[in-house]
N, C-alpha and C positions, 0 to 999 in steps of 0.2 A: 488624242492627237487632233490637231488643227485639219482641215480637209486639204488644205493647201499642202499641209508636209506629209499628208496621210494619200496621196497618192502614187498611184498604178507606181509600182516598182519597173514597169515594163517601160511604162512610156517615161518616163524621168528617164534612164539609163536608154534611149534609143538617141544614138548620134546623129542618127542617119541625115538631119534634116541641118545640122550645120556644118559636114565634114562626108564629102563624097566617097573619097578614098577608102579601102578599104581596113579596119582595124586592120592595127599587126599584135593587140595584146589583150588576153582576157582578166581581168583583175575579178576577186572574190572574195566575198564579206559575208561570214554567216553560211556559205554555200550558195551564195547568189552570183550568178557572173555574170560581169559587166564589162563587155566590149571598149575598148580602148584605143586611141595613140597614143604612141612613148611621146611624140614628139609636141604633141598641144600639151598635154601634162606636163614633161619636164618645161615649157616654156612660162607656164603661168605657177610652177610647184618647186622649190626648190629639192624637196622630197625627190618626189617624179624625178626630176634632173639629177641627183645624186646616183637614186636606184637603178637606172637607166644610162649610168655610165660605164662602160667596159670594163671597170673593177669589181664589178656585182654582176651575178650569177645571171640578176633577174633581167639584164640587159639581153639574153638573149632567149631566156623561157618565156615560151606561147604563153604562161598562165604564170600566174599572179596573188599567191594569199596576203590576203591585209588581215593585220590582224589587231584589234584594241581599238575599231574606230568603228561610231553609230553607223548603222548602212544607210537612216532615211538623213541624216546629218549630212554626209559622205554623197547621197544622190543629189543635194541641194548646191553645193559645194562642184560636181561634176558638171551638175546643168550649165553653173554661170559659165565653169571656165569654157567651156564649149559657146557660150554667147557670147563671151567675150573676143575667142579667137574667130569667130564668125562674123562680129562686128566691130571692125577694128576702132569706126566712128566712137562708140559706145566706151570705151578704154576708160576717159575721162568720168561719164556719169555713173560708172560700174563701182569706180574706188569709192562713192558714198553710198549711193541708191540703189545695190544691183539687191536688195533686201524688201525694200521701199513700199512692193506692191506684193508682198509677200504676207498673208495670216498667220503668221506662226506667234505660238505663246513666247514668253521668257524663256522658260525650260528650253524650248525647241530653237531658240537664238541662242541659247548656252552651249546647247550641241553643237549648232554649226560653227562657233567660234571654237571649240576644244576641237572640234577636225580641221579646222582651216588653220588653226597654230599646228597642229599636231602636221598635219602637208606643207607646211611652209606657205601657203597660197595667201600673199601681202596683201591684193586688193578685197580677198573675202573677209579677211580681219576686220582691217579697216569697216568694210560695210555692216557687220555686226555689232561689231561698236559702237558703230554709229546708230542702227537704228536700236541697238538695246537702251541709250542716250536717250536716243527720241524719246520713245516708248515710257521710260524712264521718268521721263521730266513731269508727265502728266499723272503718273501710279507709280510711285517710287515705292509705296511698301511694295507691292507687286513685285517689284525688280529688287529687293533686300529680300523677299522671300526666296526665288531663284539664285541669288549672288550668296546668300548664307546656304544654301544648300548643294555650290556648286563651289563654296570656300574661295570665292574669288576677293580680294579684298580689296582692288580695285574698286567694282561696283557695289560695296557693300561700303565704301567709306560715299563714295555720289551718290549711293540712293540715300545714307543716313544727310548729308550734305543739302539734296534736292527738298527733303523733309524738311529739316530746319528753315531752309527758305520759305517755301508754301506754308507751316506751319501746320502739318499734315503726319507729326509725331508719332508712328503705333501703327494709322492708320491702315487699314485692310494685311496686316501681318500678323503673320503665325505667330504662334505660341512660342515654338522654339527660337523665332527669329527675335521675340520681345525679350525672351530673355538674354539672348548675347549681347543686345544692345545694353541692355540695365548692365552686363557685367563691366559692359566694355567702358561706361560711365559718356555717354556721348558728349559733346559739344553745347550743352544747353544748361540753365540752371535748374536747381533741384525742383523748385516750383513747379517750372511749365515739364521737368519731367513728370511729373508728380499729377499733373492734370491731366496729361497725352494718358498716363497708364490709367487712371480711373475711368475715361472717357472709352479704354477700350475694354475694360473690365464689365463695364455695363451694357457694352454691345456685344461680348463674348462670354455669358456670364454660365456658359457649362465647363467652363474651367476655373470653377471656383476653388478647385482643391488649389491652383499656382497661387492664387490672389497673396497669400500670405510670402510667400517665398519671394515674390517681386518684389516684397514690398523690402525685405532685406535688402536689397539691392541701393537701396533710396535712402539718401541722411536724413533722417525726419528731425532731428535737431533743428535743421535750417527750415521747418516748413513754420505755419502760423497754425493755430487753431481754427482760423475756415478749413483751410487743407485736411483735417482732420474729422471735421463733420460733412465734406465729401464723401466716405467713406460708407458713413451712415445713415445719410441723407439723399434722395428717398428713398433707396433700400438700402439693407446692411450686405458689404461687401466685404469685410473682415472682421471680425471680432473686436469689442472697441477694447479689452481687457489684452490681446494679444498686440496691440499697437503699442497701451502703455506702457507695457512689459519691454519690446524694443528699443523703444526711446529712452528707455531709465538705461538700459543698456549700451546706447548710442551715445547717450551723453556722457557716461564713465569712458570710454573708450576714446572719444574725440580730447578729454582733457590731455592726454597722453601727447606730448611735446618731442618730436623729436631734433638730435643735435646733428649736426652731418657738417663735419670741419672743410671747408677748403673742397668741395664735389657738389658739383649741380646736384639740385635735390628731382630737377625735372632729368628723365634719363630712358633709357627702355625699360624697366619696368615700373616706373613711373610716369609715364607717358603726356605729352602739352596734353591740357585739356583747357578749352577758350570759350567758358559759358557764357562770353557775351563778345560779339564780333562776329566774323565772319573768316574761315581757314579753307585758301583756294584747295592746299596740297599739303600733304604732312613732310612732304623735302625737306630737309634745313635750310636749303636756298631758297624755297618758295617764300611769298609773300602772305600775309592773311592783312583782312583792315579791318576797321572798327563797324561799332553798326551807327544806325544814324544817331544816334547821340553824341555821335564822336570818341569811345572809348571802346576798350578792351580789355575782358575781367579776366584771369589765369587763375584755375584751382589748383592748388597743389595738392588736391583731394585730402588734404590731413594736416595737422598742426607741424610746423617747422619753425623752430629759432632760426633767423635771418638777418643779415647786414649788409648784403648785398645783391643787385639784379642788373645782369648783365643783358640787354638788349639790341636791336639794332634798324635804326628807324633810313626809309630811303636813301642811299646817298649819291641817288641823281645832281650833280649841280642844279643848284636855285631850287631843291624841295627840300625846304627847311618844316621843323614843327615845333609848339610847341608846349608844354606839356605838362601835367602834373602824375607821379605816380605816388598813390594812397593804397592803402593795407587792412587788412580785417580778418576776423576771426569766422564769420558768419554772412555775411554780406547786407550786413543791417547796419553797423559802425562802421565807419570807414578814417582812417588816420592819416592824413597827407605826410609823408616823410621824402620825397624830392618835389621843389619844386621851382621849374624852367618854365613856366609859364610866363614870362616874360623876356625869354631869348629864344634864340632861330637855334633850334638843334638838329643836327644829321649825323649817320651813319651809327658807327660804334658808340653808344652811351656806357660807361659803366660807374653805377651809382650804386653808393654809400651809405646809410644813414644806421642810428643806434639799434642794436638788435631788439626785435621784437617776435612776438610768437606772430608766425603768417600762415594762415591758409589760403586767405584769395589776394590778388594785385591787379589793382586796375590803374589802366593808362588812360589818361583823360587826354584829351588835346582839345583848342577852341578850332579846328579845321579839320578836315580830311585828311589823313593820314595813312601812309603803311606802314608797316611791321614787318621783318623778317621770322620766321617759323622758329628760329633756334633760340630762343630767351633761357637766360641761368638764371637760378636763383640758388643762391647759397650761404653759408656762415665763415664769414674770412678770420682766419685766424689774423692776421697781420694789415687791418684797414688805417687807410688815413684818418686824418682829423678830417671832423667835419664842423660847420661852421654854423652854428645851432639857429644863427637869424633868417640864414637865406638858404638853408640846408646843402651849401654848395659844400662839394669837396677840396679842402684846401692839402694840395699834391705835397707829397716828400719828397717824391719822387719825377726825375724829367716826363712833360705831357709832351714835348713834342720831339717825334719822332722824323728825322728828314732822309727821304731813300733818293734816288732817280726816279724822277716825277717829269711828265710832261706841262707843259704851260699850266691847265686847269687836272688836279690832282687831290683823289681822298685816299685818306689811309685812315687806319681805325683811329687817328685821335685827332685829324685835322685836314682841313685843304688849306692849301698854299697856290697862291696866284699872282702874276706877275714877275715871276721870278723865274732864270736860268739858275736849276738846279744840277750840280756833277760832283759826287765824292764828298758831301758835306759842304758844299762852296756852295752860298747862295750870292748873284752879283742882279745887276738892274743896272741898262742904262742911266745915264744922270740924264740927257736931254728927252724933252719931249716929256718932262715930266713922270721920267719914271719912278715906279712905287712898288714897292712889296709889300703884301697882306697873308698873314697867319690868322685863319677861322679857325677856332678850336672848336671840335664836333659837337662839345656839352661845357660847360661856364666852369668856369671854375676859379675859387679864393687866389688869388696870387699878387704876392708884393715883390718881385723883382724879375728878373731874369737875366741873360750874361749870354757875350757874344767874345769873336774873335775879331779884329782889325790886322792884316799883316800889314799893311800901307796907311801910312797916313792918311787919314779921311774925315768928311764932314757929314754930319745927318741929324737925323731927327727921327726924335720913337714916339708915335702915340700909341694909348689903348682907348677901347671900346667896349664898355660895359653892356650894350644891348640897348641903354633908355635913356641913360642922362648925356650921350654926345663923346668927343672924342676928348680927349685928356693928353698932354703934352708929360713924358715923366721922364725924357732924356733928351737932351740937345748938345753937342758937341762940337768944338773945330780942330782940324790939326790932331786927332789925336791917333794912335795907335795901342796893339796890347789886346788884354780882355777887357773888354768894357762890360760891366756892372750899372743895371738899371734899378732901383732899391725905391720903392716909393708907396704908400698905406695899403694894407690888404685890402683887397674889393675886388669885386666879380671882374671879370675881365672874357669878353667873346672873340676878340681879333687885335690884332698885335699889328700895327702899321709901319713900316720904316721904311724913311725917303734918303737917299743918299742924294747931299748938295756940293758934296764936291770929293775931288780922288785924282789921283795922279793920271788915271787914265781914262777915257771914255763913262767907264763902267765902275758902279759902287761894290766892292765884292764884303762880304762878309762869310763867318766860319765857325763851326762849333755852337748853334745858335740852341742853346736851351733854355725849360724856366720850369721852375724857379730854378735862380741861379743859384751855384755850389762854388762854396770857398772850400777849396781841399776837398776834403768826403763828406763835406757837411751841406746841408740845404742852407741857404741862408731865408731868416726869417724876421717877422718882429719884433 
């Protein structure tokens, strides 16, 4: 124990010097008693406050057993709230730093957080947190050796996190803690795992009996032949007869293809793993970004037949990207099968191309980019066509989808702007130049689309490819009905239509999808 947490049980547990009055309750840990008020504890303890309510016995017994909680944890935890209620000024710098000036190891920050959640006590949380973070940031094995030993997964996913950052892989953790990470397949590619384990193999080298059993853990398929005289070079660290023997085995095993119809193949017991990027939170709502090269590589740790990868890039207004996503076996070949690298994409993407065998998918972008945590990847039974020159997906099926939207609005297949949208009725002043614009989230092959006119009206429809300017493919006057836009398959990013004249102030239109459907049929080609 630290000298700091390892002090006088006497003088930690003496109130006397923040809290004149005299205790009204003795609390006991271990057979230790510790002088008390009900009233500074239930104020800083939701515990305290519960136990100490008129429905519990112990709201009016002198004395007090705790039971299941560290006592020198528990005397660290008593000190602050008593400084706390002491110094009211202090309130603020107590919710981070009331830890701050404190020597305690990891371990002895673990305790004080499992009593300060176990008491309800908000601001001692918070301060453990914080300074195990600190603490953290500069010895993250340190704190992956404590957080696996205390099964917190929290700090066990930041210290593996803070690692990858510094590049600091393996570094000063246990044995048992190396091997969770190997099972758990971290965040990194096989390589640089492959280097972090050697480099800690040579500085731990009385645990030569694990060396061989780590190494199971590891695709050696994907490694090169330097990685392999590692091993050997300048001392022998495995067996070189026992590696090749793995590897004959690793590569039989990796040919194995599997098919998984119509289900994300990434899931909970397949878990994201983002060997190249950076992943703030494993949420689905969270965010992860690229690293600086601008891309993001996804393992789906094993071979999968694939046709499709559902993703979902910012869909802040005005953060557009845009993007290539390529495929590989190994991460040595790489195959481009979408590619938007030439239009603004947001939000909801989901793309299409010919199935192929996938283990890795990397998203390229020429910018800065986010990503949301939740990416599918799967084998659709029922895909559209795709459009083999520009790899866009040409839809059977209606892309756009119109709800009640305010002025500027995303939904997973598009923003729309400019426009009073209610119940399907899209309308737009005619003066002052008014204009409606459909952004489709991600391009796509389209030769028509079809609206409603109940009123006689006048407009004009262009599209917008992304590169070569706007395109005039409907002009009309006087007319009403469905109107049918029909004009050559080509990329199309946004959909423009000016209403130039209408019985009334306003251009209303209805029913507005694409491609358009004559009867049940898509109309095409």
């Amino acid at each position: 124990m630290t000298a700091a947490y390892n002090m006088s049980i006497a003088e930690t547990i003496d109130c006397s010097p923040y809290c004149q009055d005299p205790p009204d309750v003795t609390l006991i840990i271990n057979e230790t008693e510790i002088p008390a008020h009900r009233s500074i504890l239930s104020d800083q303890s939701e515990y305290f406050k519960a136990m100490f309510s008129n429905s519990f016995i112990e709201a009016t017994s002198k004395k007090v057993v705790l039971k299941e909680i560290n006592l020198k944890a528990f005397c660290v935890v008593y000190k602050y709230i008593y400084i706390k209620h002491s110094f009211a000024q202090l309130n603020e710098y107590l919710s981070t730093d009331a830890l701050k000036y404190e020597t305690l190891s990891f371990e002895e920050l673990f305790e004080i957080l499992a009593c300060a959640h176990y008491l309800l006590v908000d601001f001692m949380i918070d301060a453990a947190i914080w300074r195990l973070k600190a603490r953290g940031e500069e010895t993250p094995g340190l704190l992956m050796n404590a957080a696996f030993e205390y099964s917190d997964d929290d700090f066990i996913f930041f210290a593996t996190n803070r690692m990858l950052k510094k590049k600091k892989i393996f570094e000063d953790m246990s044995a048992a803690a190396v091997e969770y990470l190997l099972k758990e397949r971290i965040d990194a590619p096989e390589s640089v795992i492959f280097e972090a384990l050697v480099r800690w193999m040579r500085v731990n080298p009385y645990y030569w009996y694990l060396f061989a059993g780590f190494l199971e853990h590891i695709d050696l398929y994907l490694l090169e032949k330097r990685h392999f005289d590692m091993l050997v070079e300048p001392i022998n660290l495995v067996d070189r007869n026992f590696c090749q023997k793995l590897l004959t085995v690793q590569k039989a095993e990796a040919k194995d293809v599997q098919k998984i119809e119509d289900k994300n193949v990434i899931n909970d017991d397949n878990k994201l793993r983002v060997v190249e990027g950076y992943v703030e939170s494993r949420h689905p709502e969270e965010w992860f970004n690229p690293n600086k090269k601008n891309h993001v590589v996804i393992d789906l740790k094993k071979l999968f037949l694939i046709n499709c990868v559902k993703l979902k890039l910012s869909p802040e207004v005005g953060s557009y990207a845009s993007y290539t996503v390529s495929v590989s076996t190994d991460m040595r070949n790489w195959e481009c099968v979408i590619d938007h690298s030439k239009y603004f994409c947001f939000g909801q993407q989901v793309l299409y191309f010919l199935e192929r065998n996938v283990r890795f998918i990397r998203i390229q972008s020429n910018s800065r980019f986010s990503m949301e945590t939740h990416v599918e990847a799967l084998y659709s039974t029922e895909p559209p066509t795709i459009d083999p020159v520009t790899t866009l997906t040409v839809p059977h099926r209606n892309v756009i989808e119109l709800k009640d939207f305010p002025k500027w609005s995303c939904d997973m297949r598009g923003l729309l702007t400019g426009v009073y949208l209610r119940d399907g009725e899209m309308s737009h002043r005619i003066c002052r130049q008014g204009v409606m614009f459909y952004r489709f989230a991600q391009p796509y092959m389209i030769n028509s689309f079809s609206f409603l006119l109940k009123e006689k009206s006048s407009f004009n429809i262009e599209i917008f490819d992304g590169n070569d300017g706007w395109k005039v493919v409907l002009q009309e006057y006087d007319v009403s009905g469905w109107r049918i836009a029909r004009f050559k398959k080509q990329p199309v990013t946004i959909i423009k239509i000016v209403g130039i004249d209408a019985p009334t102030e306003a251009f209303y239109m209805y029913n507005f999808e694409c491609p358009a459907y004559s009867g049940n049929h898509c109309i095409e080609d």
